[in-house]
ZADRENSE-756309 format. One record per atom (N, C-alpha, C, O): z, x, y negated; residue in three letters. Coordinates in pm, whole numbers, padded with zeros to 5 digits, always signed. Example, Ala and Ser with C-alpha at 12.3 -4.5 7.8 and 13.67 -1.06 7.14 Angstrom:
BEGIN
+00780+01319+00569ala/+00780+01230+00450ala/+00780+01320+00330ala/+00846+01424+00332ala/+00708+01285+00225ser/+00714+01367+00106ser/+00787+01290-00003ser/+00804+01341-00114ser/
# end
This chain:
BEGIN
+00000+00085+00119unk/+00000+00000+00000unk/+00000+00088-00124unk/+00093+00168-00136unk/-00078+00083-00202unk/-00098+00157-00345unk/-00030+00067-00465unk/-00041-00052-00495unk/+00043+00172-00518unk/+00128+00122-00607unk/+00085+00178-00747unk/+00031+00287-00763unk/+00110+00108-00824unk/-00019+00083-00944unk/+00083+00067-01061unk/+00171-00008-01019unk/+00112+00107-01197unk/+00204+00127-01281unk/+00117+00013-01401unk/-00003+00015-01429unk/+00217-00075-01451unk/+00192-00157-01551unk/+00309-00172-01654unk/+00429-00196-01648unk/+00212-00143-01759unk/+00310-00104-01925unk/+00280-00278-01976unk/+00176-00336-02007unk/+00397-00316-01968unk/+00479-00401-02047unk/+00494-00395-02204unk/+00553-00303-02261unk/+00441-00493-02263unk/+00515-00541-02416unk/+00634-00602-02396unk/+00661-00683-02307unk/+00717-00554-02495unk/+00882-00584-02460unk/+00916-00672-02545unk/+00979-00648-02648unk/+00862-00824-02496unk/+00877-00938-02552unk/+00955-00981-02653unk/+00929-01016-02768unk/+01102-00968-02563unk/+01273-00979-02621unk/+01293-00909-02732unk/+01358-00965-02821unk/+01251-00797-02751unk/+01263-00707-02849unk/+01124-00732-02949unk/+01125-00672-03057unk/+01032-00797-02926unk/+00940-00812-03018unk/+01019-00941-03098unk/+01014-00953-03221unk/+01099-01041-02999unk/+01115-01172-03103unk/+01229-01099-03168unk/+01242-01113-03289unk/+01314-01024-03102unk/+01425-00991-03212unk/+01350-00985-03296unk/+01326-01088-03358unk/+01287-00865-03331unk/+01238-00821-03516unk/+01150-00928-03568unk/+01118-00899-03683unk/+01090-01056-03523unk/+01083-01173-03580unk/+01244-01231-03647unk/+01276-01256-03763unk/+01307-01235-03545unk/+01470-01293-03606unk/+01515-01192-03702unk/+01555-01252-03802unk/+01523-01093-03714unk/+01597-00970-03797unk/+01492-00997-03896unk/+01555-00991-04002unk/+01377-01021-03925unk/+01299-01011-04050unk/+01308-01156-04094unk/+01283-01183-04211unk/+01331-01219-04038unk/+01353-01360-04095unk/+01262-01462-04079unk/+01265-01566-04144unk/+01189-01437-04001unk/+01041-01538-03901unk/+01059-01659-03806unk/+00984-01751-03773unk/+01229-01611-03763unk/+01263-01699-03681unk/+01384-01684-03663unk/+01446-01587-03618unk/+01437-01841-03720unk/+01576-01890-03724unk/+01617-02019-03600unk/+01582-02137-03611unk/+01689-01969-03499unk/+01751-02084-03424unk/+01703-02067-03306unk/+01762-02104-03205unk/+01597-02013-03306unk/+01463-02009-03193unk/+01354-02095-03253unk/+01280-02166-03185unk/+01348-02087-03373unk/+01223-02196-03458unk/+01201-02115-03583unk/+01281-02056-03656unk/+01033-02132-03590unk/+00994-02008-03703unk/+00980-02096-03833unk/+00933-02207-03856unk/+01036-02003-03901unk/+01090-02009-04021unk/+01012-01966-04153unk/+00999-01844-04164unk/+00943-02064-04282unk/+00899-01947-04315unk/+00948-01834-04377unk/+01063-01792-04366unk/+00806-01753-04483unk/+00819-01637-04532unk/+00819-01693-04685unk/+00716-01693-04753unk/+00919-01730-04725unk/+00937-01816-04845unk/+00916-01692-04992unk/+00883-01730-05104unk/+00944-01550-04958unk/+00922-01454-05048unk/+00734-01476-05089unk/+00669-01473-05193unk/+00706-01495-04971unk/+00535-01509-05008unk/+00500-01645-05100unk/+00382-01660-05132unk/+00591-01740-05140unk/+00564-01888-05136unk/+00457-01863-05259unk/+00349-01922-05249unk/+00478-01779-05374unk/+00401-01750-05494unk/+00264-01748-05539unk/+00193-01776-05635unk/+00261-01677-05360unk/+00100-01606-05327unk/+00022-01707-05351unk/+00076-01817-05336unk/-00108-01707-05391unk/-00215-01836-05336unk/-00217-01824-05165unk/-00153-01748-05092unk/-00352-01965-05121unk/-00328-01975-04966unk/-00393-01845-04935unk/-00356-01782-04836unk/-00483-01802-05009unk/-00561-01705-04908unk/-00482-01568-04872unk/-00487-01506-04765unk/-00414-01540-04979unk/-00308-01452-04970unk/-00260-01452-04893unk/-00283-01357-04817unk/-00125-01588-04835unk/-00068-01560-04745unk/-00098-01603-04631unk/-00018-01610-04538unk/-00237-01641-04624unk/-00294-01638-04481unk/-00362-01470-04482unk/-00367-01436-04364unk/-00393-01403-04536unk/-00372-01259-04530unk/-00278-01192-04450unk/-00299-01152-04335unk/-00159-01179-04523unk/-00014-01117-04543unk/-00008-01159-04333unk/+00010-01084-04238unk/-00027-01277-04340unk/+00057-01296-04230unk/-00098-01297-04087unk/-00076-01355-03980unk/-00208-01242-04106unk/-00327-01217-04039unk/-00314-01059-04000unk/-00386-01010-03914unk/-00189-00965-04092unk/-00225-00884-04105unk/-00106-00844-03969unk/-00133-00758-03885unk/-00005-00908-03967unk/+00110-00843-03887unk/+00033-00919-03740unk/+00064-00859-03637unk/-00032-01006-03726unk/-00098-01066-03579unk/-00199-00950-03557unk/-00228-00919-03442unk/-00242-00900-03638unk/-00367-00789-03603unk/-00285-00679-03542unk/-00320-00618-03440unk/-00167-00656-03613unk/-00100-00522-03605unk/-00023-00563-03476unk/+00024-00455-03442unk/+00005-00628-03411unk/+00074-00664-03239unk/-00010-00640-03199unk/-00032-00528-03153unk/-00088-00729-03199unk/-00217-00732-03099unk/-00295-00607-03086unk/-00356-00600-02980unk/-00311-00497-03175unk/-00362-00398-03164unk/-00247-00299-03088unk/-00266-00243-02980unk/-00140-00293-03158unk/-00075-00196-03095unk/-00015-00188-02903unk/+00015-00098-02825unk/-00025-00365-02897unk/-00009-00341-02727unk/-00127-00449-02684unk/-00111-00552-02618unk/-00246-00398-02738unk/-00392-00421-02681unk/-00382-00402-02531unk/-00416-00484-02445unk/-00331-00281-02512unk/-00364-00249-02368unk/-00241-00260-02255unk/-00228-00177-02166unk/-00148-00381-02273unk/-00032-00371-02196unk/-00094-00518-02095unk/-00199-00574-02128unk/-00019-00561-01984unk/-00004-00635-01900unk/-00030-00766-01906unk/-00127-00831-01865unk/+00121-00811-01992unk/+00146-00911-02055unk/+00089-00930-02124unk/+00133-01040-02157unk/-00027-00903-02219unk/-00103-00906-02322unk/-00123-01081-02399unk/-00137-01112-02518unk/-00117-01164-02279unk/-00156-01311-02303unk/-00058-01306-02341unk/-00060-01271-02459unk/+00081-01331-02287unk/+00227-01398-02299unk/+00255-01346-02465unk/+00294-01426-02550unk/+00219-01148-02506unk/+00245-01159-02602unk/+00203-01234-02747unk/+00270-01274-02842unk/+00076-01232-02720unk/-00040-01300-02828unk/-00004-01426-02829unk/-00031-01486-02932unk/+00069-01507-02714unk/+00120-01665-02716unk/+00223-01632-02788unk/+00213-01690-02896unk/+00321-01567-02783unk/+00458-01531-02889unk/+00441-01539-03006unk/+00492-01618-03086unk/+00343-01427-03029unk/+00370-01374-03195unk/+00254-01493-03245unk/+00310-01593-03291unk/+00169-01498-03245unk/+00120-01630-03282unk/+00125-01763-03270unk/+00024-01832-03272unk/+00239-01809-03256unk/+00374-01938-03225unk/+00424-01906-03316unk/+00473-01987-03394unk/+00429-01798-03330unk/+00604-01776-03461unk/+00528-01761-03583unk/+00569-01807-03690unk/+00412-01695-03568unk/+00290-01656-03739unk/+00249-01821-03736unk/+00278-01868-03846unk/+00199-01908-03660unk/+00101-02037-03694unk/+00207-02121-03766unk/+00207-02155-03884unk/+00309-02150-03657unk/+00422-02236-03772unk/+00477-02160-03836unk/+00589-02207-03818unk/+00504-02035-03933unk/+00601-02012-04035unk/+00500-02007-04146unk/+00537-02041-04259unk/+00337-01957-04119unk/+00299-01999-04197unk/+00242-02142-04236unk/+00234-02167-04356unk/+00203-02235-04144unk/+00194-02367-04169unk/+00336-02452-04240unk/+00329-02552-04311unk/+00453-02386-04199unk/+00548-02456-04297unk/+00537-02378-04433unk/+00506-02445-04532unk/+00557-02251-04446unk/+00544-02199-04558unk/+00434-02278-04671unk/+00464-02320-04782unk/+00312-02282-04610unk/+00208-02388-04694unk/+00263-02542-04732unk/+00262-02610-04835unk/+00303-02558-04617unk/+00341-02704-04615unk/+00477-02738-04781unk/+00481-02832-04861unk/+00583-02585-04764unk/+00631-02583-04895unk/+00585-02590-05021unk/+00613-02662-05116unk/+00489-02479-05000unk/+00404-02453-05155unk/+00352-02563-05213unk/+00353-02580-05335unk/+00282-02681-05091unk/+00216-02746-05133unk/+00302-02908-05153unk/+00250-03013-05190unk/+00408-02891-05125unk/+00513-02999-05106unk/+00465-03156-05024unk/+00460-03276-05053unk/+00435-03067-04910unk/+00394-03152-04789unk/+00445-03132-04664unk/+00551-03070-04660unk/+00382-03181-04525unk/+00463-03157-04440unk/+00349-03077-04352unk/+00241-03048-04404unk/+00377-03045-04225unk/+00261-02966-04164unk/+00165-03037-04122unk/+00053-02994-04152unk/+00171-03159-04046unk/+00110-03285-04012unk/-00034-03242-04125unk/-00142-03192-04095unk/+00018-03282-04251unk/-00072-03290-04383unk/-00190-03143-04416unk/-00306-03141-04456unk/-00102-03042-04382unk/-00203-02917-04380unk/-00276-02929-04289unk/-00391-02965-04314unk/-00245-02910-04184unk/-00364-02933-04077unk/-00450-02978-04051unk/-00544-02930-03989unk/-00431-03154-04123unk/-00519-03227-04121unk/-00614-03198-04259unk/-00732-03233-04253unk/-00562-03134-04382unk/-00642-03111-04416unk/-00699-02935-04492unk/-00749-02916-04603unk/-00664-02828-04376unk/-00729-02736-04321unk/-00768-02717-04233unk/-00855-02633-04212unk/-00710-02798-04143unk/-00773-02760-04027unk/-00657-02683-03938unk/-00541-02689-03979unk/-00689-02608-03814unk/-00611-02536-03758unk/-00553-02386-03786unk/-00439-02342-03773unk/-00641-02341-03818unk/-00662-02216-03877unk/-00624-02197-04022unk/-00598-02086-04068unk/-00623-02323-04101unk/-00550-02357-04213unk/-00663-02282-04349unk/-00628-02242-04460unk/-00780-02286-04298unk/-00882-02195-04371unk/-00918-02309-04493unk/-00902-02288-04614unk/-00988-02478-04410unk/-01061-02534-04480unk/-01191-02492-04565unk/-01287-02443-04506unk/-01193-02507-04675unk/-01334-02422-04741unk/-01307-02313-04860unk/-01356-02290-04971unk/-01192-02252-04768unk/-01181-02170-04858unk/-01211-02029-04769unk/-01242-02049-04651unk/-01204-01884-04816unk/-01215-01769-04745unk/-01214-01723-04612unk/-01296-01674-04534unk/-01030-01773-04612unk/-00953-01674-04562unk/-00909-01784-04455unk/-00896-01898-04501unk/-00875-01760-04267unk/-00795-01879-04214unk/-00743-01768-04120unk/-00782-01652-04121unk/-00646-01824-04037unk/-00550-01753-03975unk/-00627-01693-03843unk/-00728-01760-03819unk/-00611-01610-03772unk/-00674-01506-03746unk/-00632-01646-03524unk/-00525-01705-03509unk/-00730-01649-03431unk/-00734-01749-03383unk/-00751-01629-03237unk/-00843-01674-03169unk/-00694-01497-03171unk/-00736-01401-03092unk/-00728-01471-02923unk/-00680-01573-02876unk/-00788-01378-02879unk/-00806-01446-02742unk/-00693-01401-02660unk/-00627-01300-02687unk/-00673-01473-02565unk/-00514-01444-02500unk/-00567-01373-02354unk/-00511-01391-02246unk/-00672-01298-02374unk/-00729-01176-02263unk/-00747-01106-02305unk/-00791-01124-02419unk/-00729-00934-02246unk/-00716-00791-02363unk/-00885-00734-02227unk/-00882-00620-02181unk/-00979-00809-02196unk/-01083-00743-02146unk/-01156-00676-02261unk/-01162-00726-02374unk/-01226-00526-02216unk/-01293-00527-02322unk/-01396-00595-02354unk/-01465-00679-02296unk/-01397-00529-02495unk/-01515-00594-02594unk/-01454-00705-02679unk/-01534-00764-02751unk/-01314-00748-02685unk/-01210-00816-02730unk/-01127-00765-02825unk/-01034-00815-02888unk/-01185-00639-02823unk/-01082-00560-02947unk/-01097-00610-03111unk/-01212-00609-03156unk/-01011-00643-03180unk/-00967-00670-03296unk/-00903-00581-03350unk/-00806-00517-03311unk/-01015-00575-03535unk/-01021-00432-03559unk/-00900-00390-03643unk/-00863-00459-03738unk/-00833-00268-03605unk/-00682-00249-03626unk/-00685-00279-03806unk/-00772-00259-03890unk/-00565-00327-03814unk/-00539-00304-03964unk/-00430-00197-04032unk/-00455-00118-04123unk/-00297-00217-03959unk/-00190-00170-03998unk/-00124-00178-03891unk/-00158-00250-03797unk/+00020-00073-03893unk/+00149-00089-03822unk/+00240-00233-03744unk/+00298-00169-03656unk/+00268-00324-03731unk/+00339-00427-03735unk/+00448-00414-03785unk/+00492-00510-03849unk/+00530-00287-03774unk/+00676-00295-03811unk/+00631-00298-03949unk/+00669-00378-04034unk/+00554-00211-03963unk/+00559-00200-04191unk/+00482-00363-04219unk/+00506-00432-04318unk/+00415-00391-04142unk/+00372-00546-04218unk/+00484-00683-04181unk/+00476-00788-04244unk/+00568-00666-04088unk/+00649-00759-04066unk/+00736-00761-04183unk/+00729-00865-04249unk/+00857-00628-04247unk/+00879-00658-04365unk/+00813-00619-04513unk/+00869-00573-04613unk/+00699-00647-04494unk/+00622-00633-04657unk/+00648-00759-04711unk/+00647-00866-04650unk/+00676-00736-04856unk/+00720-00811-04956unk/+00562-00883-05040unk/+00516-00996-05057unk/+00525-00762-05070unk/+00395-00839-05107unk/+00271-00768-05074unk/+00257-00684-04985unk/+00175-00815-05161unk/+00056-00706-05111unk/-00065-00750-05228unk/-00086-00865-05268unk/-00143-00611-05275unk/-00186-00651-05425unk/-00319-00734-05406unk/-00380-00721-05300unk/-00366-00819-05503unk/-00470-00897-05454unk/-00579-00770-05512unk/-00689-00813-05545unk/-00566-00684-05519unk/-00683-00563-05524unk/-00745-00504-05370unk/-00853-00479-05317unk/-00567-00501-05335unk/-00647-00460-05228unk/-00653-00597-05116unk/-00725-00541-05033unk/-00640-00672-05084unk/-00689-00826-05040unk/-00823-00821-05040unk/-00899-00798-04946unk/-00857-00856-05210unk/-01041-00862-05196unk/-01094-00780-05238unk/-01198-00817-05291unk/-01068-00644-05244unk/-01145-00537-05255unk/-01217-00506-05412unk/-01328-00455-05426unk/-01158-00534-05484unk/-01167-00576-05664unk/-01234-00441-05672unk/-01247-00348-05592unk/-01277-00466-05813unk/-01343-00388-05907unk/-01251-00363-06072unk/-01203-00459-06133unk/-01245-00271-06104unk/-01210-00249-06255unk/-01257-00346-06320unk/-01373-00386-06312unk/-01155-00398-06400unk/-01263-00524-06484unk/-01329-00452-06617unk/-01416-00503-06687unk/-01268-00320-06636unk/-01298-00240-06778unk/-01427-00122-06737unk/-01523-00099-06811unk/-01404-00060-06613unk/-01528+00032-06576unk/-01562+00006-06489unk/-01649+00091-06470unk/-01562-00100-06349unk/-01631-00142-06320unk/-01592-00056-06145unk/-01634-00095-06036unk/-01537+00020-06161unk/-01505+00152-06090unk/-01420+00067-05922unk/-01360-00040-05932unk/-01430+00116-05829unk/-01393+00043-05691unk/-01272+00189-05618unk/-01241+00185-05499unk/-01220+00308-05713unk/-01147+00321-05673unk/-01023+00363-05732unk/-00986+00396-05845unk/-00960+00348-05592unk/-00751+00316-05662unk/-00759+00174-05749unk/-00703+00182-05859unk/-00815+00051-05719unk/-00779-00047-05821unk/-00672-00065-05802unk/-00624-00006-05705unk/-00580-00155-05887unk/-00466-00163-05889unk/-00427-00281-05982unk/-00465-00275-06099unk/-00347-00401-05934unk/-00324-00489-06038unk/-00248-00495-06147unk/-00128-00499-06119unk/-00276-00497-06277unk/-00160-00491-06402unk/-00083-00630-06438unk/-00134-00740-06457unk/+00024-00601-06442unk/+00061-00757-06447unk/+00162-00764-06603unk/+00218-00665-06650unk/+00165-00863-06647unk/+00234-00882-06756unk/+00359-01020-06715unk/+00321-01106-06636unk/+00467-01026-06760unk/+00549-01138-06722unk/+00520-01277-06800unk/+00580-01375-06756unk/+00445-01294-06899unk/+00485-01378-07019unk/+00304-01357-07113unk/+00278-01253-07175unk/+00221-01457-07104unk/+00100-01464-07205unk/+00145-01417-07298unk/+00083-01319-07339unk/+00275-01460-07380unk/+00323-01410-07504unk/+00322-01271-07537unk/+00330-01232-07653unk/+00313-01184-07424unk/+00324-01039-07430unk/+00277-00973-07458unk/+00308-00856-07481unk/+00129-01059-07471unk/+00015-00967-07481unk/-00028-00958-07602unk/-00011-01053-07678unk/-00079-00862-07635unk/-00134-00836-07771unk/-00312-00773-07795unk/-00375-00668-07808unk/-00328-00904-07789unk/-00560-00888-07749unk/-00617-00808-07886unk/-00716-00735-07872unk/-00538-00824-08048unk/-00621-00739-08150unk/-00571-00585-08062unk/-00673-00519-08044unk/-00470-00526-08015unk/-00474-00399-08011unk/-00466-00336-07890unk/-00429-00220-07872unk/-00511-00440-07782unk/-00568-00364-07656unk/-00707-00446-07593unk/-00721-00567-07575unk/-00759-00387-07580unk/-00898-00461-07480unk/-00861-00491-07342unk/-00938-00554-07270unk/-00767-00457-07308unk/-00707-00510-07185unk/-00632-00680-07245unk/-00662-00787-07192unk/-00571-00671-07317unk/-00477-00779-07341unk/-00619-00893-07371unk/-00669-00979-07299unk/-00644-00855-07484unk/-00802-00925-07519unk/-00862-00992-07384unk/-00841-01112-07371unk/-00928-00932-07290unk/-00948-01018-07174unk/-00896-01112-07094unk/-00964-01205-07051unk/-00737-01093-07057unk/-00652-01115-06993unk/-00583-01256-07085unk/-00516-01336-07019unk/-00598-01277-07207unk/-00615-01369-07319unk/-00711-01495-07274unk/-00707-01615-07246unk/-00817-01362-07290unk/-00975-01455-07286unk/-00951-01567-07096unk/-00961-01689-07082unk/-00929-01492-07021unk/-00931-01556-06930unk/-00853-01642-06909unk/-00901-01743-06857unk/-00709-01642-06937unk/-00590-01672-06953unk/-00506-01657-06797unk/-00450-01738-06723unk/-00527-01526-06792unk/-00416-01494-06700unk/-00332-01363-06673unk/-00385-01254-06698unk/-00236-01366-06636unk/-00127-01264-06599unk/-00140-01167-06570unk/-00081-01079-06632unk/-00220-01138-06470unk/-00278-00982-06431unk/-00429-00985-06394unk/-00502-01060-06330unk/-00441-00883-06454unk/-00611-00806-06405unk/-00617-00659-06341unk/-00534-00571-06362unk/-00719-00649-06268unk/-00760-00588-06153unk/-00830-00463-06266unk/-00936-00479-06325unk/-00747-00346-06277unk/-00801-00180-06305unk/-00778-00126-06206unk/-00708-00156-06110unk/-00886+00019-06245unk/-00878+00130-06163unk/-00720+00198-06197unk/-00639+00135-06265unk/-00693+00321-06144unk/-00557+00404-06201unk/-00577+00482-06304unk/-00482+00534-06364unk/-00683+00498-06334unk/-00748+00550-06504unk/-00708+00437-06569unk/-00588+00426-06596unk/-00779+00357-06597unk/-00753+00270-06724unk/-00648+00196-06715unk/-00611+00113-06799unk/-00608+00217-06639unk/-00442+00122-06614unk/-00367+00258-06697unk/-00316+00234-06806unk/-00362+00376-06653unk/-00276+00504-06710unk/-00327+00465-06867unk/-00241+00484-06953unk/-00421+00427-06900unk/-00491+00491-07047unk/-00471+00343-07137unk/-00506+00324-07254unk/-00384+00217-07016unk/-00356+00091-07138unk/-00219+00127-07175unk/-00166+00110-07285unk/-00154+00193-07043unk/-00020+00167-07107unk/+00027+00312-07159unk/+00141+00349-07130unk/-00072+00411-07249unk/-00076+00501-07310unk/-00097+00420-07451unk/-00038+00454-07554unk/-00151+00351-07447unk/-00165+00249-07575unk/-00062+00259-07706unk/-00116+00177-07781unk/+00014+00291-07754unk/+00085+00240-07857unk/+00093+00132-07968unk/+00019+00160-08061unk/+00157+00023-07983unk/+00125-00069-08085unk/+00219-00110-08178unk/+00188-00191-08266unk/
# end
């Protein structure tokens, strides 16, 4: 009889750091209420990104189904309630009107992987899981892949944010001036002109 060695994902210890990060309270997932701010596509991002990062890192274990049934049980409802908050509804209501995947007609929908690790099934790595399970946020530069709104430039963007419209001052920056014009909070620079607004003096 040939005896044949099989590497295990260590389930128990995967839901702990769901419970220790705060994903799942009671044995029921909970959301990520720090994200509630985000728009949807965002935090169907944020939370596409830690299902990529399991699923990649024990791609090649045993259990492979059982795990992908786990962690995507605990990602579908914390983010379907999480939405269901933002939008001051219940989950019933998202679903029905996103759909499952919670995409609807917009971008971005929750990432839907197959619960067999044969190849040609690989899903393309993104990140760590442990560093995306507790990330706080994540910049919408790098999300959709922005451009400088001042040079036009695609690297190091970086979002500038202001707390308060009132803050801004459009006669003596061309940054503020836009961010006016559009009427919103932060805009998408490179790390040049972000260094060279708030070199600004006024």
């Amino acid at each position: 009889m040939r005896l044949r060695l099989r590497l295990l994902a260590p389930l128990q210890k995967i839901k702990a750091r769901f419970v220790n990060a705060g994903y799942l309270i009671n044995n029921k997932p909970h959301p990520r209420f720090i994200w509630k701010a985000l728009n949807k596509d965002q935090i169907i991002h944020m939370y596409n990104s830690i299902l990529r990062g399991y699923i990649n890192y024990y791609f090649h274990v045993y259990n492979y189904g059982k795990l992908v049934s786990l962690v995507r049980w605990i990602l579908w409802f914390s983010c379907a309630r999480l939405l269901a908050a933002k939008y001051s509804t219940n989950v019933a209501k998202i679903v029905k009107k996103y759909g499952l995947t919670f995409q609807g007609k917009d971008k971005v929908g929750l990432l839907k992987p197959a619960y067999s690790n044969k190849p040609g099934l690989f899903i393309k790595r993104l990140s760590s899981p442990l560093i995306s399970l507790n990330v706080e946020s994540k910049s919408i530069a790098s999300l959709y892949k922005l451009s400088c709104t001042l040079c036009q430039s695609t690297y190091r963007v970086e979002m500038h944010h202001v707390k308060m419209m009132k803050d801004l001052n459009p006669q003596a920056k061309l940054t503020d001036k836009m961010m006016t014009k559009s009427n919103r909070k932060q805009i998408a620079l490179c790390r040049k002109c972000h260094m060279e607004h708030h070199k600004l003096k006024v």
